[in-house]
TIVO-2410 file (N, C-alpha, C; in nm, 3 decimals):
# residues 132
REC num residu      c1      c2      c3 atome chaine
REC   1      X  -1.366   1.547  -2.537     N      A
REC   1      X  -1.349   1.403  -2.547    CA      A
REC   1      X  -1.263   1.355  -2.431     C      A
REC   2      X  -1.320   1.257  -2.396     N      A
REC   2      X  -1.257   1.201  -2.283    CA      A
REC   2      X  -1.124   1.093  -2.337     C      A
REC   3      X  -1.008   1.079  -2.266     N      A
REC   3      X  -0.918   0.997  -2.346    CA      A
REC   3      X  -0.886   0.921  -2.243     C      A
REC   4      X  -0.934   0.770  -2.309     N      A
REC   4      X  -0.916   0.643  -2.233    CA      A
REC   4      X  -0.814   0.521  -2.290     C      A
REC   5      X  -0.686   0.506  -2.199     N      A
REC   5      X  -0.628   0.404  -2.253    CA      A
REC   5      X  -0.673   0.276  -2.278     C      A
REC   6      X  -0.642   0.251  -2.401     N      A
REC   6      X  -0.700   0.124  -2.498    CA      A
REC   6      X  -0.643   0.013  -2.406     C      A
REC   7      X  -0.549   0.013  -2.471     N      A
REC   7      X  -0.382  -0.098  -2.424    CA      A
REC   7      X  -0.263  -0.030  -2.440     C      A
REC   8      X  -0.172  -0.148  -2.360     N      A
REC   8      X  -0.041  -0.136  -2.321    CA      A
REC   8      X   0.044  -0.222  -2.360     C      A
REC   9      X   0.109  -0.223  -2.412     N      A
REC   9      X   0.278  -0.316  -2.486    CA      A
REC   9      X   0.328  -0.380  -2.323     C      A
REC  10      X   0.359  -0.452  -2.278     N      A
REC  10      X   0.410  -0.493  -2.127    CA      A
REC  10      X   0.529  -0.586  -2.205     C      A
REC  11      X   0.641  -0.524  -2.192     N      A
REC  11      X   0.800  -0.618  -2.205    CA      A
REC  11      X   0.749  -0.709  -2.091     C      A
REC  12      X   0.804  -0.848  -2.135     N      A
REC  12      X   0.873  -0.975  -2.063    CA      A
REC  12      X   0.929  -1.053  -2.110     C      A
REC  13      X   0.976  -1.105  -2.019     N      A
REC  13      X   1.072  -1.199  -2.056    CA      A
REC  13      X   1.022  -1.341  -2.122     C      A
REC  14      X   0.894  -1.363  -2.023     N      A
REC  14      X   0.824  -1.446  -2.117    CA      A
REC  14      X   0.638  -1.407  -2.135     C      A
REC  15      X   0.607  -1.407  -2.212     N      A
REC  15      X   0.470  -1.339  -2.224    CA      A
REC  15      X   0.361  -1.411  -2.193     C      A
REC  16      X   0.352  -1.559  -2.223     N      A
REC  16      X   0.210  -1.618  -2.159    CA      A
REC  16      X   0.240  -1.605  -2.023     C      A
REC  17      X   0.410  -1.638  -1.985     N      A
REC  17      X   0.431  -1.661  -1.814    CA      A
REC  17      X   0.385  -1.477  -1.727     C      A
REC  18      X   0.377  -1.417  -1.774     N      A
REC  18      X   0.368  -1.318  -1.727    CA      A
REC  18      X   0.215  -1.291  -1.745     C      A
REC  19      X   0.126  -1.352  -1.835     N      A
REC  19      X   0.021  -1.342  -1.892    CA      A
REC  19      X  -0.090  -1.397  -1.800     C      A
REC  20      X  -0.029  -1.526  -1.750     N      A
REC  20      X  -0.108  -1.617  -1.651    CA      A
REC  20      X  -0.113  -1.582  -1.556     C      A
REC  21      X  -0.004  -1.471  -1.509     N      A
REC  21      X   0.031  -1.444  -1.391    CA      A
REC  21      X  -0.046  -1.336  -1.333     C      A
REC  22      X  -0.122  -1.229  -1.394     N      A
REC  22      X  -0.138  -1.133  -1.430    CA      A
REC  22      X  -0.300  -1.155  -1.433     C      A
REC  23      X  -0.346  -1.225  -1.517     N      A
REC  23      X  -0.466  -1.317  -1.477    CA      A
REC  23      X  -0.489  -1.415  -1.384     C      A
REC  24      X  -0.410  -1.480  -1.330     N      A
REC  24      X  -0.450  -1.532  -1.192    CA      A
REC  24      X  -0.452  -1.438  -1.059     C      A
REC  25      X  -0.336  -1.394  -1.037     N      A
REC  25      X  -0.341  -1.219  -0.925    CA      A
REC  25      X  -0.482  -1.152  -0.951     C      A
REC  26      X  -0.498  -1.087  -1.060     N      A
REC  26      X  -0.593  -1.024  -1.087    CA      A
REC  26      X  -0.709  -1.031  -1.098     C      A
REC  27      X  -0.783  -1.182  -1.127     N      A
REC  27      X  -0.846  -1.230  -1.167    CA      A
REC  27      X  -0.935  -1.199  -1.310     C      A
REC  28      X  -0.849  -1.150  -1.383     N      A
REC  28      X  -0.908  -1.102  -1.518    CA      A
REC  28      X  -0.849  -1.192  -1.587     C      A
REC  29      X  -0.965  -1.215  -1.757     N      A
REC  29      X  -0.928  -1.262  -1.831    CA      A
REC  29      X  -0.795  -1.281  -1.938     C      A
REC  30      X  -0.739  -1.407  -1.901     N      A
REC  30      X  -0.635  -1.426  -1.999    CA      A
REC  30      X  -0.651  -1.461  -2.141     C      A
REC  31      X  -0.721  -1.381  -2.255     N      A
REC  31      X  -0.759  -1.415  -2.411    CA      A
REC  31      X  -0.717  -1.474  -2.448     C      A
REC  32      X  -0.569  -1.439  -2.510     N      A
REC  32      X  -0.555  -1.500  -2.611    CA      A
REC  32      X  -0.392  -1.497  -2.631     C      A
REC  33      X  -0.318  -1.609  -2.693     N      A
REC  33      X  -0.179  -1.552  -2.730    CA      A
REC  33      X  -0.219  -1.563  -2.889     C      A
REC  34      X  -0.196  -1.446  -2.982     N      A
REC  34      X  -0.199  -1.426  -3.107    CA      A
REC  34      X  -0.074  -1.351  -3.146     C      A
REC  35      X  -0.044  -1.378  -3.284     N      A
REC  35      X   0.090  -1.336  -3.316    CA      A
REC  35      X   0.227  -1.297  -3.205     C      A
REC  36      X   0.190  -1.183  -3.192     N      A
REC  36      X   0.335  -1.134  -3.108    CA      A
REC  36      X   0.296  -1.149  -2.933     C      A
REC  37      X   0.211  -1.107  -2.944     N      A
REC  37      X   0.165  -1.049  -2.776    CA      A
REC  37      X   0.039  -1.137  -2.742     C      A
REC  38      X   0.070  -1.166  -2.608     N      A
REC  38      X  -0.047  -1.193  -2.507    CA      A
REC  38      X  -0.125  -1.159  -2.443     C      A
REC  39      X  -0.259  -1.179  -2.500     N      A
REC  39      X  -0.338  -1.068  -2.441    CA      A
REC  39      X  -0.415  -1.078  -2.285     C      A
REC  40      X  -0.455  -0.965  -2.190     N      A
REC  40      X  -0.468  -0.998  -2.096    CA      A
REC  40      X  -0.587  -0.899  -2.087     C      A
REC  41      X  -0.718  -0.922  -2.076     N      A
REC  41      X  -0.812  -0.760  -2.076    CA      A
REC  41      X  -0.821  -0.747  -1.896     C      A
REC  42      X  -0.748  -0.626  -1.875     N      A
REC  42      X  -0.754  -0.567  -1.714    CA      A
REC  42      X  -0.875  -0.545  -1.713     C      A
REC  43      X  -0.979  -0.471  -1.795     N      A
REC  43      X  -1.090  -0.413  -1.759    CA      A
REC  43      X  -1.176  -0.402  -1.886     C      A
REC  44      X  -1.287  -0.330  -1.910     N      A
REC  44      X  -1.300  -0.352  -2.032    CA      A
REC  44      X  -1.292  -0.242  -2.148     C      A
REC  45      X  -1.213  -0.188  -2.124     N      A
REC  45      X  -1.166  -0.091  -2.192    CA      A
REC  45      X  -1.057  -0.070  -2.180     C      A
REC  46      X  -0.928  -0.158  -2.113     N      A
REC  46      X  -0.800  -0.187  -2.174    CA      A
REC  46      X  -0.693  -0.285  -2.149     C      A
REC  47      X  -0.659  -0.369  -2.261     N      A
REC  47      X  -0.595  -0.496  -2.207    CA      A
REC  47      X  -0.432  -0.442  -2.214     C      A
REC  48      X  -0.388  -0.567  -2.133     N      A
REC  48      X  -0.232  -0.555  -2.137    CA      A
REC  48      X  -0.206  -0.658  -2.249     C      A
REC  49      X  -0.098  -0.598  -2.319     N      A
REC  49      X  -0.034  -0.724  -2.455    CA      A
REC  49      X   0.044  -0.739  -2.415     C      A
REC  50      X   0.138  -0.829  -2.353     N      A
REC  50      X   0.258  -0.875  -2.287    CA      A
REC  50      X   0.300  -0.941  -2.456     C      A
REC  51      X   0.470  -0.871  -2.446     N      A
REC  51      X   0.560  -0.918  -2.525    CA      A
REC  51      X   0.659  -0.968  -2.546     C      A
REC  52      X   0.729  -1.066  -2.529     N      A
REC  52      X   0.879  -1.169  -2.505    CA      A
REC  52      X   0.971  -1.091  -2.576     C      A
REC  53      X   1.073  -1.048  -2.420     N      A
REC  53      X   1.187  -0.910  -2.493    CA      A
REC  53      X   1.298  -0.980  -2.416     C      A
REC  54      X   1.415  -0.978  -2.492     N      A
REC  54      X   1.535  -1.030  -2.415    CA      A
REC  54      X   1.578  -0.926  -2.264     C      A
REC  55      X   1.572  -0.768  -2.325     N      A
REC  55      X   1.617  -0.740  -2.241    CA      A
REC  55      X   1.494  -0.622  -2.136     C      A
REC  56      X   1.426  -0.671  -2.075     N      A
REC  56      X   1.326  -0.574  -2.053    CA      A
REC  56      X   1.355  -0.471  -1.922     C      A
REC  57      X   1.281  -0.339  -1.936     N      A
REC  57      X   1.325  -0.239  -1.859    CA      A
REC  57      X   1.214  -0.237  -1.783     C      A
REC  58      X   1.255  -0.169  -1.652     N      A
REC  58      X   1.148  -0.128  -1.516    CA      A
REC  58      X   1.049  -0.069  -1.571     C      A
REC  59      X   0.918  -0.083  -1.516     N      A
REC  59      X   0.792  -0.058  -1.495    CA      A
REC  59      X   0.713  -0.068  -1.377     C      A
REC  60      X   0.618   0.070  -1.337     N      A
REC  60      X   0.545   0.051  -1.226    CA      A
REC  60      X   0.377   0.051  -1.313     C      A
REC  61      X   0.305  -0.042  -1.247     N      A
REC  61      X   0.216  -0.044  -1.271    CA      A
REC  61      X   0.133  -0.018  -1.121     C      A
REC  62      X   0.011   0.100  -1.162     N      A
REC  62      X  -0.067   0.080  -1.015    CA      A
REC  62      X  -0.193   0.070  -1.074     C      A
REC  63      X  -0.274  -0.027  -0.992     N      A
REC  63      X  -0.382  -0.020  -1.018    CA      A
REC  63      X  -0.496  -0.022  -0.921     C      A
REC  64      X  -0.637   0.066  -0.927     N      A
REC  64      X  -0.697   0.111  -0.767    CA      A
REC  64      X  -0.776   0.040  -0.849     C      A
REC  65      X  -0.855  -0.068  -0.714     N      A
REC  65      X  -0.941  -0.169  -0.681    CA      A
REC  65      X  -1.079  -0.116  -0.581     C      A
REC  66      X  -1.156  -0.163  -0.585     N      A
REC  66      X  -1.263  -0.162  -0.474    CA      A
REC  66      X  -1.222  -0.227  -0.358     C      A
REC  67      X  -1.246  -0.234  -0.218     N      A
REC  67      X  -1.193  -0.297  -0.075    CA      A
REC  67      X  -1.232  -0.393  -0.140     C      A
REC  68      X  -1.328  -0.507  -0.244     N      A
REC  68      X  -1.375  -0.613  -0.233    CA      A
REC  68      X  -1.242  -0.694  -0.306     C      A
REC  69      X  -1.237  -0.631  -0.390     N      A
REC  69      X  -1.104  -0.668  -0.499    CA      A
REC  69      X  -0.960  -0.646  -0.425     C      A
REC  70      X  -0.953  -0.555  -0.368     N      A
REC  70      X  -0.841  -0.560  -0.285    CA      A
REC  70      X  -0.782  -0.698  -0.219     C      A
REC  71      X  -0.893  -0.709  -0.108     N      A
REC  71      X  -0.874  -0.840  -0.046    CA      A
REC  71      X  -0.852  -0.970  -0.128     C      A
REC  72      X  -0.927  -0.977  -0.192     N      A
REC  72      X  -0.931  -1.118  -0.325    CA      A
REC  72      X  -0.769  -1.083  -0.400     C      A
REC  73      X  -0.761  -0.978  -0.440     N      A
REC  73      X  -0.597  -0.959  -0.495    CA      A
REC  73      X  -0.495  -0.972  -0.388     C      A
REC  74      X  -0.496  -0.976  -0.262     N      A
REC  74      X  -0.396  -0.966  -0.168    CA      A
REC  74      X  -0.405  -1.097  -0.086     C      A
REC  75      X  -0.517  -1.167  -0.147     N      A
REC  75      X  -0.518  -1.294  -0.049    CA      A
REC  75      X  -0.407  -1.423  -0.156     C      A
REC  76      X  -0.467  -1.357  -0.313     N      A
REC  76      X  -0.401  -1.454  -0.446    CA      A
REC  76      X  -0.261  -1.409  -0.423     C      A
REC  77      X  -0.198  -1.322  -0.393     N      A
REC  77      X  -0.100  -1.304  -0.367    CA      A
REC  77      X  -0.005  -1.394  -0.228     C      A
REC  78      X  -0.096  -1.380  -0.126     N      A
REC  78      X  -0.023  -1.456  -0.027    CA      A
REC  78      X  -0.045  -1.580  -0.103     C      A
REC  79      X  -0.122  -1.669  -0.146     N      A
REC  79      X  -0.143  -1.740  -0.170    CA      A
REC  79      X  -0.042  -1.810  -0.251     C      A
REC  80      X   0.015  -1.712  -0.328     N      A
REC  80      X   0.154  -1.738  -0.416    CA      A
REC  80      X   0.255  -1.786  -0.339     C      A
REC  81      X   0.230  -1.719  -0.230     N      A
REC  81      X   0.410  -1.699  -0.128    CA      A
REC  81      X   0.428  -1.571  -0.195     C      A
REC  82      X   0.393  -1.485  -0.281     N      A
REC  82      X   0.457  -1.361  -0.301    CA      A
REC  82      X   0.524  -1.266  -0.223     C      A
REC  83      X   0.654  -1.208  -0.215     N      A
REC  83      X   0.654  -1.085  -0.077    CA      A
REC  83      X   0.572  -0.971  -0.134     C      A
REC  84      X   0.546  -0.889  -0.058     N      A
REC  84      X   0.467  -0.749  -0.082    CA      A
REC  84      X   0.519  -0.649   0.043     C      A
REC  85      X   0.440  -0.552  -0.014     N      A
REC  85      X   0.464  -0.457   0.105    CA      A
REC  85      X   0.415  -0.324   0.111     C      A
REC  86      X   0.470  -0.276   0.220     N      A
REC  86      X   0.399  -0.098   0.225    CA      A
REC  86      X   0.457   0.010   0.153     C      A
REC  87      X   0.533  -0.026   0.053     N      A
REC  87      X   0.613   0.073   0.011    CA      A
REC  87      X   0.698   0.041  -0.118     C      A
REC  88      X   0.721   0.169  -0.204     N      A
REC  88      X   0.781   0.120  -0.324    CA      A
REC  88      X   0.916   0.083  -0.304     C      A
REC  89      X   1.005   0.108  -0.198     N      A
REC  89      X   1.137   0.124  -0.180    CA      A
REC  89      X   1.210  -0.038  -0.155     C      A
REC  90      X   1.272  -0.082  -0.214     N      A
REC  90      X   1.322  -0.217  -0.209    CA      A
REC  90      X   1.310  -0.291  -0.076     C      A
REC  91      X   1.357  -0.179   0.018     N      A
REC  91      X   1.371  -0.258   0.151    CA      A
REC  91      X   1.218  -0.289   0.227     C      A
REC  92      X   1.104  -0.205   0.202     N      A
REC  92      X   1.005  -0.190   0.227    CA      A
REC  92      X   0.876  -0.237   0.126     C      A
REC  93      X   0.898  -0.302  -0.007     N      A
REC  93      X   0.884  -0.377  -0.107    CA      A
REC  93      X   0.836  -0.505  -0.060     C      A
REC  94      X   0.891  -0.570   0.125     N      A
REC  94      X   0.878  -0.701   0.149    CA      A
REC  94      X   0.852  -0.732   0.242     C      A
REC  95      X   0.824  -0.584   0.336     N      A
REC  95      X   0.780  -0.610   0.447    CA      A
REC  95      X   0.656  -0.666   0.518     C      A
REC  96      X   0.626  -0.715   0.385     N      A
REC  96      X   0.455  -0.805   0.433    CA      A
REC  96      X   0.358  -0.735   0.516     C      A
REC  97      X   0.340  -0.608   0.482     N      A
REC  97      X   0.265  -0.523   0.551    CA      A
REC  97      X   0.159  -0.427   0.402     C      A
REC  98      X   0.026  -0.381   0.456     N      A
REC  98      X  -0.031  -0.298   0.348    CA      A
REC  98      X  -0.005  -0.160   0.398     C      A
REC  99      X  -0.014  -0.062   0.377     N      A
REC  99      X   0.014   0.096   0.430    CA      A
REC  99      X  -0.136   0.149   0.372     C      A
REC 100      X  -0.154   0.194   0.449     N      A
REC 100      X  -0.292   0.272   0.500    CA      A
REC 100      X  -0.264   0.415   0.513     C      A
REC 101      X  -0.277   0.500   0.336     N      A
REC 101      X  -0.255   0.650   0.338    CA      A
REC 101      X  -0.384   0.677   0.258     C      A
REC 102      X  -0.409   0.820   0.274     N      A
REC 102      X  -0.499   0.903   0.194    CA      A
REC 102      X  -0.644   0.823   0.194     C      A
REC 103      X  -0.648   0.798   0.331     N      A
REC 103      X  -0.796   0.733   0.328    CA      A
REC 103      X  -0.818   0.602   0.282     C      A
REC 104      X  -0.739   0.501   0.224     N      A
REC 104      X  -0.719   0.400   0.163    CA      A
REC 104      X  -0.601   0.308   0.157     C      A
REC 105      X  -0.592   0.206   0.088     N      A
REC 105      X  -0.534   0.091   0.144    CA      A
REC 105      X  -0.450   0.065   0.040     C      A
REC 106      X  -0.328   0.031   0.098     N      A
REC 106      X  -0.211   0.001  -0.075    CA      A
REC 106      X  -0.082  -0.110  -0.035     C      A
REC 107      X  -0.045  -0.180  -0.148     N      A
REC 107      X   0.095  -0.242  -0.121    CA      A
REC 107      X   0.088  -0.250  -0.288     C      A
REC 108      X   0.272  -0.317  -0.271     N      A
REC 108      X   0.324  -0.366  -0.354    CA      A
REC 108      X   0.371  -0.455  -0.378     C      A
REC 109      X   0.440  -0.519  -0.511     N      A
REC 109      X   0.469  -0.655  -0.537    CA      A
REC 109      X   0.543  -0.667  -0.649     C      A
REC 110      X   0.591  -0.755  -0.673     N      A
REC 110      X   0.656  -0.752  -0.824    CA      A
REC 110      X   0.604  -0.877  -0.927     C      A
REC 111      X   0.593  -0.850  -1.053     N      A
REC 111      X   0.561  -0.979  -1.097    CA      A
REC 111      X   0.695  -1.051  -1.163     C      A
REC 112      X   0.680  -1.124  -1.275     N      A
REC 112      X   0.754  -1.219  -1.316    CA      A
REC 112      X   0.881  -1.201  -1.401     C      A
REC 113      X   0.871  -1.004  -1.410     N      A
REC 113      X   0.931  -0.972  -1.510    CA      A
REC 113      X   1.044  -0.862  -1.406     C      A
REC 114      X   0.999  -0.870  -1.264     N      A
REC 114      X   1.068  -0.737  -1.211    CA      A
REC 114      X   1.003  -0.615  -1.199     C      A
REC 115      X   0.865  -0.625  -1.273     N      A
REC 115      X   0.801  -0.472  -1.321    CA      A
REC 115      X   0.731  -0.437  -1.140     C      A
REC 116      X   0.714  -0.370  -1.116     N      A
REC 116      X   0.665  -0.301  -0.956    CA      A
REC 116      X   0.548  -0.296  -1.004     C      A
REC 117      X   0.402  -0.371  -0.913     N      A
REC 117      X   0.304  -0.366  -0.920    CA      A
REC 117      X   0.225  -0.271  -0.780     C      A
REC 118      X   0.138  -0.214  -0.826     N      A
REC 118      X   0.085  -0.133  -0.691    CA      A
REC 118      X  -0.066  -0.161  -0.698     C      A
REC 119      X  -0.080  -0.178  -0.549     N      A
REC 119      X  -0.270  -0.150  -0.547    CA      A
REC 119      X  -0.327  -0.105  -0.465     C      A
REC 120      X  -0.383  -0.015  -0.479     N      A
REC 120      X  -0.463   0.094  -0.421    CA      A
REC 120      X  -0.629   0.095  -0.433     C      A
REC 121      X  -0.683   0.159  -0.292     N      A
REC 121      X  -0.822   0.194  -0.301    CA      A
REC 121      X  -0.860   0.288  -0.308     C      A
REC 122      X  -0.755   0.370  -0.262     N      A
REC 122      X  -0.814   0.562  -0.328    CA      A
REC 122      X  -0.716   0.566  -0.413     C      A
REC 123      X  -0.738   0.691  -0.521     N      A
REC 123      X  -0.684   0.701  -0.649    CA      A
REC 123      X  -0.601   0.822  -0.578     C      A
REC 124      X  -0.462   0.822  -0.646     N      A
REC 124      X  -0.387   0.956  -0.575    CA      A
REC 124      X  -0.404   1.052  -0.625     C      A
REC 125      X  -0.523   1.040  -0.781     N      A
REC 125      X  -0.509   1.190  -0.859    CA      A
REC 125      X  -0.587   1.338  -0.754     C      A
REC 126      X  -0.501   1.434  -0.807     N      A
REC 126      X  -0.564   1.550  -0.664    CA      A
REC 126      X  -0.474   1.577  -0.605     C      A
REC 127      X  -0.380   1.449  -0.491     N      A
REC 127      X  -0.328   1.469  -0.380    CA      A
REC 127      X  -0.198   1.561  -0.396     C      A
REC 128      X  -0.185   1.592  -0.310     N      A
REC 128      X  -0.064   1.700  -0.276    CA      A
REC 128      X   0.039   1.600  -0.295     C      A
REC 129      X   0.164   1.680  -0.407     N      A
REC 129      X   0.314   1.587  -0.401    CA      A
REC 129      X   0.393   1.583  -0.317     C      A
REC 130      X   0.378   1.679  -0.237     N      A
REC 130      X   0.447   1.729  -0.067    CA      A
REC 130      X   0.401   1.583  -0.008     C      A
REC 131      X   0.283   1.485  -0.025     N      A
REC 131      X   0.239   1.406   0.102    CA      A
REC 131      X   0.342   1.305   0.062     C      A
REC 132      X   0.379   1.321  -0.103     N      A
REC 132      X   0.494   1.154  -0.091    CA      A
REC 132      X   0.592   1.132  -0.044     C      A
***
């Protein structure tokens, strides 16, 4: 059996604001806010439930795109004014640059909550931990 994540609990601070946010970047559907959590379907086989937490903790999220989606996600981003960058490291977090490793194309960003967003076109599963 193959094991595919359903969904994900996503702390924020505020949950539609993180919800909209998340669906506009992404361009995936924003469902629904029902009871506790806001739902967001990344794909179709697993949404994010964003949940309103006073005190919420770090999270990296990465997610690998096709070059077509790439561009469309990195253009909604400038488009924000968002900073981004080539690298997870704070100082390099903003350098408004994409980094071009392992055959493919990546930056980062943060959303509304602080959580580290990543996007990638090759998947790193495989790669040697020596290359990070």
């Amino acid at each position: 059996m193959a094991i595919v994540l359903d969904h994900h609990i996503v702390p924020a601070y505020d949950k539609v604001q993180s919800a909209e946010f998340y669906s506009r970047i992404f361009g995936v559907p924003y469902r629904t806010t029902a009871g506790r959590f806001a739902r967001v379907d990344m794909n179709s086989t697993l949404s994010f439930d964003f949940d309103t937490l006073e005190t919420v903790p770090y999270q990296h999220y990465a997610f690998q795109v096709t070059e077509d989606e790439f561009d469309a996600i990195l253009e909604r981003v400038k488009a924000e004014g968002l900073p981004f960058g080539s690298d997870h490291f704070p100082e390099t977090r903003r350098d408004m640059k994409v980094n071009i490793t392992r055959g493919g194309r990546g930056f980062y960003f943060s959303d509304p909550s602080g959580h580290s967003l990543e996007v990638i076109t090759k998947s790193y599963q495989g790669r040697d931990p020596a290359e990070d």
